[in-house]
DSSP file (Angstrom, degrees, kcal/mol; ACC not computed):
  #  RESIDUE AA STRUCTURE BP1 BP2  ACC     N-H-->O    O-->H-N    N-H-->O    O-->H-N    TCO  KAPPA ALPHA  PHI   PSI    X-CA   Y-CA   Z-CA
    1    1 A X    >>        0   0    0      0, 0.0     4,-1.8     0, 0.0     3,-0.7   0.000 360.0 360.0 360.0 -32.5   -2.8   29.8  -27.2
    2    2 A X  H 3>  +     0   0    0      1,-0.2     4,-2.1     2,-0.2     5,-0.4   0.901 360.0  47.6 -81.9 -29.1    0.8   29.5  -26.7
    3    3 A X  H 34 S+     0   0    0      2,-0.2    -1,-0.2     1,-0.2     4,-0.2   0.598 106.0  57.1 -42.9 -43.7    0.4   31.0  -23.2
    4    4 A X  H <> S+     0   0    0     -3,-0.7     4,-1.9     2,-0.2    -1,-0.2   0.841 113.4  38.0-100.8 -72.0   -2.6   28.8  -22.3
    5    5 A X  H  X S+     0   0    0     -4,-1.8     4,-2.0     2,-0.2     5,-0.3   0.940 116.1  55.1 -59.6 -51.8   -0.5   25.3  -23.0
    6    6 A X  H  X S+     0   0    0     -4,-2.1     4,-1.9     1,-0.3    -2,-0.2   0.966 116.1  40.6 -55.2 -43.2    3.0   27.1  -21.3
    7    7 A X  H  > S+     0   0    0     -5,-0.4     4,-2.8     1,-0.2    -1,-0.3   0.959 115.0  48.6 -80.5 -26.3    0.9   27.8  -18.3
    8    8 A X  H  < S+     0   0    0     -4,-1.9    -1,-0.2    -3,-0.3    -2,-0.2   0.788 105.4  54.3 -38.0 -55.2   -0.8   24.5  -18.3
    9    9 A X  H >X S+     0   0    0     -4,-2.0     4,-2.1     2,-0.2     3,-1.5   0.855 111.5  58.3 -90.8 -46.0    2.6   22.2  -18.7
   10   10 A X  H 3X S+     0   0    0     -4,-1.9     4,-3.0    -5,-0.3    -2,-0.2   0.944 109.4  36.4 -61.6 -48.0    3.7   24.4  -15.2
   11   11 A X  H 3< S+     0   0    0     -4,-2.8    -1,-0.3     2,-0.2    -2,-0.2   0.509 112.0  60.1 -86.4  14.1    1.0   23.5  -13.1
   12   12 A X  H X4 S+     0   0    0     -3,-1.5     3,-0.8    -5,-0.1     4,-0.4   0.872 115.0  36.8 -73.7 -45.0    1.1   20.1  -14.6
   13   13 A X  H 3X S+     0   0    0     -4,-2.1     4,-1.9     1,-0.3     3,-0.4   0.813 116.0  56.0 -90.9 -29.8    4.7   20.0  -13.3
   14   14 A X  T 3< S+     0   0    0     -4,-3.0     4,-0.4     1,-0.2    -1,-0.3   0.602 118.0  35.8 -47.1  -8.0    3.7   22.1   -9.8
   15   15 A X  T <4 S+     0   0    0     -3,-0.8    -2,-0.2     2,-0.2    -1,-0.2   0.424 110.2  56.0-142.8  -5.9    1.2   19.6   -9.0
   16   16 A X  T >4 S+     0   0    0     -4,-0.4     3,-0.6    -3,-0.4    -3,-0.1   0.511 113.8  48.3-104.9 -50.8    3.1   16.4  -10.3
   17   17 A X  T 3< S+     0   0    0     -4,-1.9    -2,-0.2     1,-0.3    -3,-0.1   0.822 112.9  45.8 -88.4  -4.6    6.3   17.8   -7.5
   18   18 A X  T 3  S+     0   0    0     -4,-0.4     2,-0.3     2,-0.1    -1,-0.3   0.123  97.5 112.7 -99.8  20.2    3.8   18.3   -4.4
   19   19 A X  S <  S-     0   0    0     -3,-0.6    86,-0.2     1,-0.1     2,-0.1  -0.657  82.4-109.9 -76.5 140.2    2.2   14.8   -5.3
   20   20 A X        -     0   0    0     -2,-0.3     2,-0.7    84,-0.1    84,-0.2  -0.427  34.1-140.1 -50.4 140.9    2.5   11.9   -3.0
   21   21 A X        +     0   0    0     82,-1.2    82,-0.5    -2,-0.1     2,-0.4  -0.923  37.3 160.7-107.9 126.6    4.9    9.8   -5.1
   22   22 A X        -     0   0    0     -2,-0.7    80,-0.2    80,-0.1     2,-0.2  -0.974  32.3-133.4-144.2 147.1    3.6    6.1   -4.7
   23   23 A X        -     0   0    0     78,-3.0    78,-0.1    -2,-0.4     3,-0.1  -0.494  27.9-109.9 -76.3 153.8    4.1    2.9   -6.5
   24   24 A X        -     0   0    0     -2,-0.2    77,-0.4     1,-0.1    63,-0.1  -0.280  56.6 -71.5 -60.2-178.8    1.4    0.6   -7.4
   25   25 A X        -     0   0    0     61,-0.2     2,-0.3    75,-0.2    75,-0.2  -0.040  38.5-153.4 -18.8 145.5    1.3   -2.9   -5.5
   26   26 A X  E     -A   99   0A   0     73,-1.9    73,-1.5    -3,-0.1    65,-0.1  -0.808  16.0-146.3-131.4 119.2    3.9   -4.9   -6.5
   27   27 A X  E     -A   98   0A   0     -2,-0.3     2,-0.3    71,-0.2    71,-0.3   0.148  24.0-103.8 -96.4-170.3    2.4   -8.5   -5.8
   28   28 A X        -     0   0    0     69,-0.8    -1,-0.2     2,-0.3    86,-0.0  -0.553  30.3-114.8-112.4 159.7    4.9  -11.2   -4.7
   29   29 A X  S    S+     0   0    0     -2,-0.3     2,-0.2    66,-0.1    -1,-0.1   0.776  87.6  73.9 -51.2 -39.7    6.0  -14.0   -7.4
   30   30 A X        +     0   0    0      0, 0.0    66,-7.4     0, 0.0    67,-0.5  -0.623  58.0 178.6-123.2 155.2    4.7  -17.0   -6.0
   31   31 A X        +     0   0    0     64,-0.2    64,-0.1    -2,-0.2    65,-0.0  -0.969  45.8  56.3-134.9 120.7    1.0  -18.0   -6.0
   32   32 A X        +     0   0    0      1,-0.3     2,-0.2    -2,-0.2    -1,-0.1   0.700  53.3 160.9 112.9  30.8   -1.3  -20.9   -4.9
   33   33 A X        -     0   0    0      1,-0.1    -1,-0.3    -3,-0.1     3,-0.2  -0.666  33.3-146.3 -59.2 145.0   -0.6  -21.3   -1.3
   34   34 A X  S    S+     0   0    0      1,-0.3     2,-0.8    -2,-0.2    -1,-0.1   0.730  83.9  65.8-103.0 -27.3   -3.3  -23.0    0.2
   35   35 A X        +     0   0    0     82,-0.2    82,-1.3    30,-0.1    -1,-0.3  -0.706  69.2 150.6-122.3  97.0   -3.4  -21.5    3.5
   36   36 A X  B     -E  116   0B   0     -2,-0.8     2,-0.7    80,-0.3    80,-0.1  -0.685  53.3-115.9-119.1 132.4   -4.5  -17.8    2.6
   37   37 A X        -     0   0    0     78,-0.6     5,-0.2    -2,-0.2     4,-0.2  -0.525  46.0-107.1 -66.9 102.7   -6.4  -15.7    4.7
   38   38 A X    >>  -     0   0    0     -2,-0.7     3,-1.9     1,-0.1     4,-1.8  -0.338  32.4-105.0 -60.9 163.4   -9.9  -15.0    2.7
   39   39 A X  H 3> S+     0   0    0      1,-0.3     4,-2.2     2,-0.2     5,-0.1   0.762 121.3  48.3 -70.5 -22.8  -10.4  -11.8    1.2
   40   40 A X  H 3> S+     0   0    0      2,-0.2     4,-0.6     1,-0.2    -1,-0.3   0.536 105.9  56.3 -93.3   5.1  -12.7  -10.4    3.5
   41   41 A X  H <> S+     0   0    0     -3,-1.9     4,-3.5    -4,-0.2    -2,-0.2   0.729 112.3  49.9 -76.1 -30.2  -10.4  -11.7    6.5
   42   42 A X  H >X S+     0   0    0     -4,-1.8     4,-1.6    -5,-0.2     3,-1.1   0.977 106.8  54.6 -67.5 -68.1   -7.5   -9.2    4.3
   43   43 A X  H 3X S+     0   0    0     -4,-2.2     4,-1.4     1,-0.3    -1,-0.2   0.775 109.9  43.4 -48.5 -48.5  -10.0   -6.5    4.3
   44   44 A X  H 3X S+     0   0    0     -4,-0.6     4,-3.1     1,-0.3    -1,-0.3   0.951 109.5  57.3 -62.9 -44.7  -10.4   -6.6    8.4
   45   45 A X  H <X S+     0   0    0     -4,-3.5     4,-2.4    -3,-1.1    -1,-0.3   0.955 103.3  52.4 -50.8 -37.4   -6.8   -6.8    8.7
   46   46 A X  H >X S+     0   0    0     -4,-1.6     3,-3.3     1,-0.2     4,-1.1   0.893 116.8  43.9 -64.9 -83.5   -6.5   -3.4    6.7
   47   47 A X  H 3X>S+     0   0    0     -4,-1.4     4,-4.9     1,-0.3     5,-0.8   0.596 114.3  44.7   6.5 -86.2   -8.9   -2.1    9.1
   48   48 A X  H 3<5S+     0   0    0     -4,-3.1     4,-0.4     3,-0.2     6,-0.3   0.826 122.5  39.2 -29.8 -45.1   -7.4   -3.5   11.9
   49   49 A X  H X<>S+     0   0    0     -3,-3.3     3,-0.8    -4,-2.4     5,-0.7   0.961 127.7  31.9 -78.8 -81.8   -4.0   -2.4   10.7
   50   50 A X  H 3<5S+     0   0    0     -4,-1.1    -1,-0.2    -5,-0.2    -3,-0.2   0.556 105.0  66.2 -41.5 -22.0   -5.0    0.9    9.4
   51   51 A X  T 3<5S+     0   0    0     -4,-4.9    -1,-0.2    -5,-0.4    -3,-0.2   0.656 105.7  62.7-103.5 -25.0   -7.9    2.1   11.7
   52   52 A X  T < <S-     0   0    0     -5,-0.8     3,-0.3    -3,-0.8    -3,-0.1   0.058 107.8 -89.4 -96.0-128.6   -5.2    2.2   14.4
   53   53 A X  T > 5S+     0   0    0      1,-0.2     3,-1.0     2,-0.1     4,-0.4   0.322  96.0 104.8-102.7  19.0   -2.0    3.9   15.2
   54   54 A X  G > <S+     0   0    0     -5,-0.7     3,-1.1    -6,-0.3    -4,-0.2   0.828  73.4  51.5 -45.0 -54.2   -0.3    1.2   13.2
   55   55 A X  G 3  S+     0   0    0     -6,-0.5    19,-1.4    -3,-0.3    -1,-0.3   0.288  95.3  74.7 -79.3  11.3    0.5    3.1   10.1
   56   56 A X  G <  S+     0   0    0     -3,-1.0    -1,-0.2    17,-0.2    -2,-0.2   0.835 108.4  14.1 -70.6 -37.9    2.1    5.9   12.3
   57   57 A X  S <  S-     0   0    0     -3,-1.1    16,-0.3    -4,-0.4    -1,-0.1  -0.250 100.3 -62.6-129.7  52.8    5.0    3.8   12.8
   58   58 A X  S    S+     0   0    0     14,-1.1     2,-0.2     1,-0.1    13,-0.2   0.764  73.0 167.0  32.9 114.2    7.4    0.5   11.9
   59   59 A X  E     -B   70   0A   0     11,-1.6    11,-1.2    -4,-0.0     2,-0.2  -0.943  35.5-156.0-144.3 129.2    4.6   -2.5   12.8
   60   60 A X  E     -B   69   0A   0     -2,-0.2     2,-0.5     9,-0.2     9,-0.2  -0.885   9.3-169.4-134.4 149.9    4.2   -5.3   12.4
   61   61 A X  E     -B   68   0A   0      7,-1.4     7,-0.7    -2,-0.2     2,-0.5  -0.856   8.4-158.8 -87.2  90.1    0.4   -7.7   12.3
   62   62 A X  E     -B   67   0A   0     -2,-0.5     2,-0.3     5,-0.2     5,-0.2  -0.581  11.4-174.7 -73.8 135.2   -0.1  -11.0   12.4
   63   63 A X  E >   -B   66   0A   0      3,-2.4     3,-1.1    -2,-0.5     2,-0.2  -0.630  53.8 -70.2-132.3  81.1   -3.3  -12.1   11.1
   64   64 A X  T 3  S-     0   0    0     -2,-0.3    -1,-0.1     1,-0.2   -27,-0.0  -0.581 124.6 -20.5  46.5-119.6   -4.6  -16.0   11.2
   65   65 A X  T 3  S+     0   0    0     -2,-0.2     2,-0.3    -3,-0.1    -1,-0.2   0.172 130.9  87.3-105.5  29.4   -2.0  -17.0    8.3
   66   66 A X  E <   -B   63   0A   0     -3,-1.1    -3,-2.4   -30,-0.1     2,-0.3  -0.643  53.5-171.3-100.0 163.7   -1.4  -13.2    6.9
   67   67 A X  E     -BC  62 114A   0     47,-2.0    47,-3.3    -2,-0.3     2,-0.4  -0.954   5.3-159.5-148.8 158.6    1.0  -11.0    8.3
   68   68 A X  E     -BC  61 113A   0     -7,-0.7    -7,-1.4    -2,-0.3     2,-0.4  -0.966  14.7-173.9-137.6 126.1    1.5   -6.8    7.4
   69   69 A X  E     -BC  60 112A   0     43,-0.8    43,-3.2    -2,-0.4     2,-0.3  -0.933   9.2-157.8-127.5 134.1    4.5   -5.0    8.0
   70   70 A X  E     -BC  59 111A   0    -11,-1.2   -11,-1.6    -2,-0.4     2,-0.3  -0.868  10.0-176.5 -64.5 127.5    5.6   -1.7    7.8
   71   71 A X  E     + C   0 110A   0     39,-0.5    39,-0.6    -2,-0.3     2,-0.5  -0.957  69.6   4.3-107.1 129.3    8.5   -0.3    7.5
   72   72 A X  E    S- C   0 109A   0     -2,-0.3   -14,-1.1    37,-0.2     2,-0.3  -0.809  91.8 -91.5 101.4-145.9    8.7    3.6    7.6
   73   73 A X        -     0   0    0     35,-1.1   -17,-0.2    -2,-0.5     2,-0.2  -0.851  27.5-114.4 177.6 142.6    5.3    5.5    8.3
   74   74 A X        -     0   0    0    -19,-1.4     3,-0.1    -2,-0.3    34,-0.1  -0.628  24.0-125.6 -84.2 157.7    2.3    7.0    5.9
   75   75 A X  S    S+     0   0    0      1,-0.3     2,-0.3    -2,-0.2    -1,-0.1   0.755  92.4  21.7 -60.0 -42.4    1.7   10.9    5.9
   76   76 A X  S  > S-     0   0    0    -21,-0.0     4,-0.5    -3,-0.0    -1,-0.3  -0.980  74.7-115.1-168.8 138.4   -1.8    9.9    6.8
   77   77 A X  H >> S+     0   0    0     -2,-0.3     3,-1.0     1,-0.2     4,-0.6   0.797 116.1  53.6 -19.1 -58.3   -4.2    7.6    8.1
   78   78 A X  H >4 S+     0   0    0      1,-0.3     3,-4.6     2,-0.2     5,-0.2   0.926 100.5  60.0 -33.6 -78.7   -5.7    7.5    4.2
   79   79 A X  H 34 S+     0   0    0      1,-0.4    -1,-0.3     3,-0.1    -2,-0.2   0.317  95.7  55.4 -76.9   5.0   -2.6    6.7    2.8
   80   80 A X  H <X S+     0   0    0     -3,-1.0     4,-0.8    -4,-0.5    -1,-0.4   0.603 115.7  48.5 -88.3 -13.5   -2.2    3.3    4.9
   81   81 A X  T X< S+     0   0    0     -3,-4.6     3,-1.3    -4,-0.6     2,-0.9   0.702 109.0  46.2 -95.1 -95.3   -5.8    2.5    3.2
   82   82 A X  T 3> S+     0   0    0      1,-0.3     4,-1.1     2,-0.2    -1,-0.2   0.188 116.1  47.6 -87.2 -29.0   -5.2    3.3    0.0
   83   83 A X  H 3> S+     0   0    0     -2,-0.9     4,-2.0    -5,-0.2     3,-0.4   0.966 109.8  48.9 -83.7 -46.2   -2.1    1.5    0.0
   84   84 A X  H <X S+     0   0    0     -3,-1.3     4,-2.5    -4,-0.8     5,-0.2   0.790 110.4  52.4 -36.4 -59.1   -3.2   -1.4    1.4
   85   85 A X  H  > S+     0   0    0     -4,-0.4     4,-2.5     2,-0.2    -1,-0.2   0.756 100.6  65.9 -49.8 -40.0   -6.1   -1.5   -0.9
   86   86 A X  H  X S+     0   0    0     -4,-1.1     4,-0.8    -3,-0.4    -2,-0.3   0.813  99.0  46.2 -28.5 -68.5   -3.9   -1.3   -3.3
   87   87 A X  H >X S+     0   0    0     -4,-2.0     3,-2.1     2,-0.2     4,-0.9   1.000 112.2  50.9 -62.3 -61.6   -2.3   -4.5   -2.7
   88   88 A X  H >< S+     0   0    0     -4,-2.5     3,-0.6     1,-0.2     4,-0.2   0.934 107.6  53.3 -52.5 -45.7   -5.5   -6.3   -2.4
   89   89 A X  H 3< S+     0   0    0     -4,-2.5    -1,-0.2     1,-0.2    -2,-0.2   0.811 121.6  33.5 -60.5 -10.9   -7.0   -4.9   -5.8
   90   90 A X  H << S+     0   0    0     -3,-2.1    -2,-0.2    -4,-0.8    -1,-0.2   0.479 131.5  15.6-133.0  23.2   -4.3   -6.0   -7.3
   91   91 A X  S XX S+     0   0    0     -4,-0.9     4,-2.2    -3,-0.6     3,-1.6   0.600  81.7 107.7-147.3 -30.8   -2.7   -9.1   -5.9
   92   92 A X  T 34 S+     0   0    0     -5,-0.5     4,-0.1     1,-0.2     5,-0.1  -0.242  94.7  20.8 -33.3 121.1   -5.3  -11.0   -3.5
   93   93 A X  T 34 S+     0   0    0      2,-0.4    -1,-0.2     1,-0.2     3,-0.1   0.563 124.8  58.2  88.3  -4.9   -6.3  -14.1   -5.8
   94   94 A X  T <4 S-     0   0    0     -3,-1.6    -2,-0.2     1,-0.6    -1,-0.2   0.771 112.2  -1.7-125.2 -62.6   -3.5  -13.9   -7.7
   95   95 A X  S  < S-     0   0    0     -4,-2.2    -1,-0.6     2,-0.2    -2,-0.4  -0.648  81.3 -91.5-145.4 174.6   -0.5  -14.2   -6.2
   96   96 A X  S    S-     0   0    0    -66,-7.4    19,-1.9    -2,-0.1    20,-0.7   0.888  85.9 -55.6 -87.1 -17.0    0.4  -14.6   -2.2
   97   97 A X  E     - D   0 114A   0    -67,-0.5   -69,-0.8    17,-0.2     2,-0.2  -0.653  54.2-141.7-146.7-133.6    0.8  -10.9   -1.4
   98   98 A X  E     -AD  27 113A   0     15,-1.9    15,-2.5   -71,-0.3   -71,-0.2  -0.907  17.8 -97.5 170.1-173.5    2.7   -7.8   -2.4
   99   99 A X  E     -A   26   0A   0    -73,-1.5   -73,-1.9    13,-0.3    13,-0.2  -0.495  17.0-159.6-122.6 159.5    4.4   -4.7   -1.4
  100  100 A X        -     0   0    0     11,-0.2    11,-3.7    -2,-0.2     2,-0.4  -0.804  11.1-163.2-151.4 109.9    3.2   -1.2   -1.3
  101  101 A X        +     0   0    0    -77,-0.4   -78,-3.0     9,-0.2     2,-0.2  -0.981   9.4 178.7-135.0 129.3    5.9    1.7   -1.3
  102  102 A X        +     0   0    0     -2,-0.4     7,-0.3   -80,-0.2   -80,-0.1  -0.420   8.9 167.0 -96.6 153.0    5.0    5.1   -0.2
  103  103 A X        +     0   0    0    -82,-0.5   -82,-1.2     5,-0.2     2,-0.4  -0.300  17.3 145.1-164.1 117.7    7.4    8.5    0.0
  104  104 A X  B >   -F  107   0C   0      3,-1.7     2,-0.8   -84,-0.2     3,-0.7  -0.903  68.8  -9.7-149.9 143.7    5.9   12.0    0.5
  105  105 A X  T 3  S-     0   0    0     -2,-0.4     3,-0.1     1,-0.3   -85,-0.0   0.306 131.5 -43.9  57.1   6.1    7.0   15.0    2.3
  106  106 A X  T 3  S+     0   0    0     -2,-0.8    -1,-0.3     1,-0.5     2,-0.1  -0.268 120.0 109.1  96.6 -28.6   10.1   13.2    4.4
  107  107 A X  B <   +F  104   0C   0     -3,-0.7    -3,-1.7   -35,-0.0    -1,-0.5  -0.503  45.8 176.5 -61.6 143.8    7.4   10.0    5.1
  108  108 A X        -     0   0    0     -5,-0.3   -35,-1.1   -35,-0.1     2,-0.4  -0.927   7.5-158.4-152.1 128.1    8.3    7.1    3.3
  109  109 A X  E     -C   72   0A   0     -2,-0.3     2,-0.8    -7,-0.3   -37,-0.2  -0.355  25.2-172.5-104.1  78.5    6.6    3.6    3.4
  110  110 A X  E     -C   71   0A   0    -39,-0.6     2,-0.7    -2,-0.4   -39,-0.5  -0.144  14.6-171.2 -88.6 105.3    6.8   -0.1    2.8
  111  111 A X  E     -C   70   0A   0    -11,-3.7     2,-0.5    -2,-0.8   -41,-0.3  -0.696   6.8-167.8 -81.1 114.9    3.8   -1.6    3.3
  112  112 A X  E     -C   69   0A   0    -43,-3.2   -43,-0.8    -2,-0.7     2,-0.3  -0.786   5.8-175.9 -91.4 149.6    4.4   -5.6    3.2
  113  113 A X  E     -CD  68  98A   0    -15,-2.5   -15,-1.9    -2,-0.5     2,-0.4  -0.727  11.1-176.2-149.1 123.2    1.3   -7.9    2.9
  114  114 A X  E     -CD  67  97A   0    -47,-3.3   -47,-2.0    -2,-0.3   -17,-0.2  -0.842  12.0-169.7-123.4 122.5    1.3  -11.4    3.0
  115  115 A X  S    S+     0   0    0    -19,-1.9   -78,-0.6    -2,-0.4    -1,-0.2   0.990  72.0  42.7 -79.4 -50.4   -2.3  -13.3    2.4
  116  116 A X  B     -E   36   0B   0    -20,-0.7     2,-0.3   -80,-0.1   -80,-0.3  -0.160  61.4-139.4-114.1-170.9   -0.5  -17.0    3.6
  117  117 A X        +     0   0    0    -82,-1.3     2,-0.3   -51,-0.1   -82,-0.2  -0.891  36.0 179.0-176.9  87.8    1.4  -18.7    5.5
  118  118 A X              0   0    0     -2,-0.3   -85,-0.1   -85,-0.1   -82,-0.0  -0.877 360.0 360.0-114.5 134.5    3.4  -21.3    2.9
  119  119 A X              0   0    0     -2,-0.3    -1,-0.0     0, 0.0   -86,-0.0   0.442 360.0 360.0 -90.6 360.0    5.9  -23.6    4.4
C-alpha cells in the first residue's frame, strides 16, 4: 500500500511540473459600463481573435466598444480559446473585462479583454 500512494504522490507531481500553468480570469474591478459589447458579440471576437494567427503573437483587436490584447503568445491555438473563455465565464456580466495569464514551456501570455468602452 505504501508503494501504491509513494508512486501515486510522483506522478501527481510529474504531471502537476509538465502542466500548463494558467491562472483563472481575473476580471477587472469596475462594472456597469453601459457601452459593452453583448456577449455573443465577445464570443465572435474570441473567434475572430483566436481562429486567426492572432494568438501566435503580441496583438491587439478592437471590437465595436471591446478591445483584446495580447501580450506574449499561447503554446496553442486551444489555449487562446480556453483562455479567452475563461474570461467570459467568468467576468462577462459582471464586471467590464479581465485578464487571462498563460506560461508553459517558454510561452507565456496576457490575454486582456475589455467588454466596454467607459469614458
Amino acid at each position: 500500500m505504501q508503494f501504491k500512494l509513494t508512486a501515486f504522490a510522483a506522478l501527481a507531481a510529474t504531471l502537476a511540473a509538465i502542466a500548463p500553468s494558467s491562472l483563472a480570469a481575473t476580471c477587472y474591478s469596475s462594472g456597469g459600463c453601459q457601452e459593452c459589447e453583448s456577449r455573443d458579440s465577445i464570443a465572435s471576437a474570441r473567434q475572430a481573435f483566436c481562429g486567426s494567427s492572432d494568438w501566435n503573437h503580441s496583438n491587439t483587436l478592437n471590437w465595436g466598444w471591446a478591445r483584446i490584447t495580447l501580450n506574449g503568445r499561447f503554446a496553442t491555438q486551444q489555449e487562446c480559446y480556453d483562455g479567452f473563455e475563461n474570461i467570459i465565464d467568468q467576468c462577462y456580466g459582471k464586471k467590464d473585462g479581465g485578464k487571462y495569464t498563460y506560461d508553459y514551456n517558454g510561452d507565456s501570455a496576457s490575454l486582456d479583454v475589455d467588454f466596454c468602452e467607459c469614458e
